[in-house]
C-alpha positions, 0 to 999 in steps of 0.5 A: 315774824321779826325782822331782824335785818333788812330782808332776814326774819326769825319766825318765833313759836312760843313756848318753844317747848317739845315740838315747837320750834322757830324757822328763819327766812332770808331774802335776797334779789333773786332766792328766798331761803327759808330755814326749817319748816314746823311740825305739824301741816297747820303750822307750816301753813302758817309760816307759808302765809306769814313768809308771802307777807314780806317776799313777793317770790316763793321760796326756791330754797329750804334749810334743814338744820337737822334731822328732827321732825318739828324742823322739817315735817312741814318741808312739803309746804314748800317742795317743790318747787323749793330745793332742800339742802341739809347736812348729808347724815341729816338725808340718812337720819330724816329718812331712817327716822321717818314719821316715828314723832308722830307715834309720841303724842298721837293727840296732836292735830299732825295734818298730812306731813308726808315725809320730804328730805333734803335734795342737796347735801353737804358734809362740811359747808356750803355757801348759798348767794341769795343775791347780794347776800351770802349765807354760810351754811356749816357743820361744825361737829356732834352736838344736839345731834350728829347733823347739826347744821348752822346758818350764818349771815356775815353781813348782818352778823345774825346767826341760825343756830337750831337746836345747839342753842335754846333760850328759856328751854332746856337743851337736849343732846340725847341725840348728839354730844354735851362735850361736842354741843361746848366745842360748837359753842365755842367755834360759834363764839368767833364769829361773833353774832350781834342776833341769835335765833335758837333752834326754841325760844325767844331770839337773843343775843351773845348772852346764850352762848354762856347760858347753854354753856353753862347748863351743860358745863353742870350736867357734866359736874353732876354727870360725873359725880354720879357715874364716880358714886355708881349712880345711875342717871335715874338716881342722879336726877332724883336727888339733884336740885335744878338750882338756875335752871329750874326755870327752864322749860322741859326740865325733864331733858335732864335725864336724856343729858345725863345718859348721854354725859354717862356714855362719853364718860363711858369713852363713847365717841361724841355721836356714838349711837345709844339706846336712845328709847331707853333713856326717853323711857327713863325721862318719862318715868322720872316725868311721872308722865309724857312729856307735854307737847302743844304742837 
């Protein structure tokens, strides 16, 4: 647990790799809001134990960034009696998609995570007074998916980007948009945060704007160099050199991008629905393996 201004934390996972994801709390005279969960019963535990030591109230309120289940597994450690807002497509997608996670890596110690959606939904923003403290919350558009939400606290300019920004950790917008995720970053940019806490990874600043931009600016160049050779995404990763990025965590998301850059280069509306379990097997074959999760 960090404090990164007076009465808001980032909770932090490390390695932040699949499944392991970060949470935010944000503590006002009358509310506590605790923004995303964690995946597994164990882990949420734990962020109920960590969030007790700097809030003497139990949080009345629950953020979902988004519909994924390592930010919202553990939401019924928390509700009742916490409400839980999150986008309206976020309620349609974490019911639609259920407990269907877990199937992925039955090795891990998933606990009893029974499935809690969100209460209260919004469709394009909202604004929640914890107190004296006003916190934004926005939807701003597809990107690492079509319910991305995010998290802004004016005052102490910190920003809760979820999964539209990573640091140290390959993005992934199989579910969402690359074209979208740049014109987020971008509306995020104007608001100018001073600290950024991503969806995965240490808390940072400014600087993940243009390294996240930067990463999906080249997964657009290969993308297109590939689709105009008659590559499929399979070929292009095989024969594409990480170059900068080979340092990111999960490296094998590349093969998920691709797709996704593929169907907008298609003329596919940013979101639009794709076979997204034909493109995990394909980024599991390009893996040689299943993708590693420590949760």
């Amino acid at each position: 647990m960090q404090q990164l201004a007076p009465g808001i934390y980032a909770y932090v996972q490390p390695d932040g790799g699949w499944c392991i994801n970060n949470a935010g709390v944000v503590i006002g005279e009358d509310t506590t809001v605790v923004i995303d969960t964690a995946a597994t019963e164990r882990r949420a535990r734990l962020l109920r134990e960590e969030i007790a030591k700097v809030s003497l109230r139990t949080p009345n309120l629950l953020v979902n960034t988004h519909f994924h289940g390592d930010h919202h597994f553990g939401n019924a450690q928390f509700s009742p009696p916490a409400t839980i807002v999150a986008h309206e497509v976020a309620r349609t997608e974490i019911i639609e998609a259920g407990l269907g996670l877990r199937q992925l890596w039955p090795q891990v110690e998933w606990g009893e995570t029974p499935l809690t959606p969100p209460t209260l939904t919004f469709h394009d923003a909202i604004t929640i007074h914890a107190g004296q403290t006003r916190i934004e919350l926005m939807h701003l558009g597809p990107a690492h998916t079509t319910n991305d939400i995010f998290v802004w606290v004016p005052e102490s300019r910190v920003l809760f980007a979820g999964d539209v920004l990573w640091n140290g950790v390959t993005p992934f917008c199989l579910m969402g948009s690359i074209a979208g995720s740049l014109q987020v970053i971008e509306r995020l940019r104007e608001l100018d945060p001073v600290l950024i806490v991503p969806g995965h990874g240490d808390v940072g600043g400014p600087e993940l704007f243009d390294a996240n931009e930067a990463y999906l600016r080249w997964i657009q160049d290969i993308a297109r160099d590939g689709h105009a050779s008659g590559l499929s995404t399979l070929e292009v990763a095989s024969k594409t050199d990480l170059g900068e990025f080979a340092g990111l965590l999960d490296p094998e998301r590349l093969v998920g991008n691709l797709h996704r850059a593929y169907a907008e280069l298609a003329g596919l509306a940013p979101g639009a629905r794709i076979d997204v379990a034909a493109a995990f097997g394909e980024m599991v074959a390009h893996h040689g393996r299943l993708p590693d999760c420590h949760a």
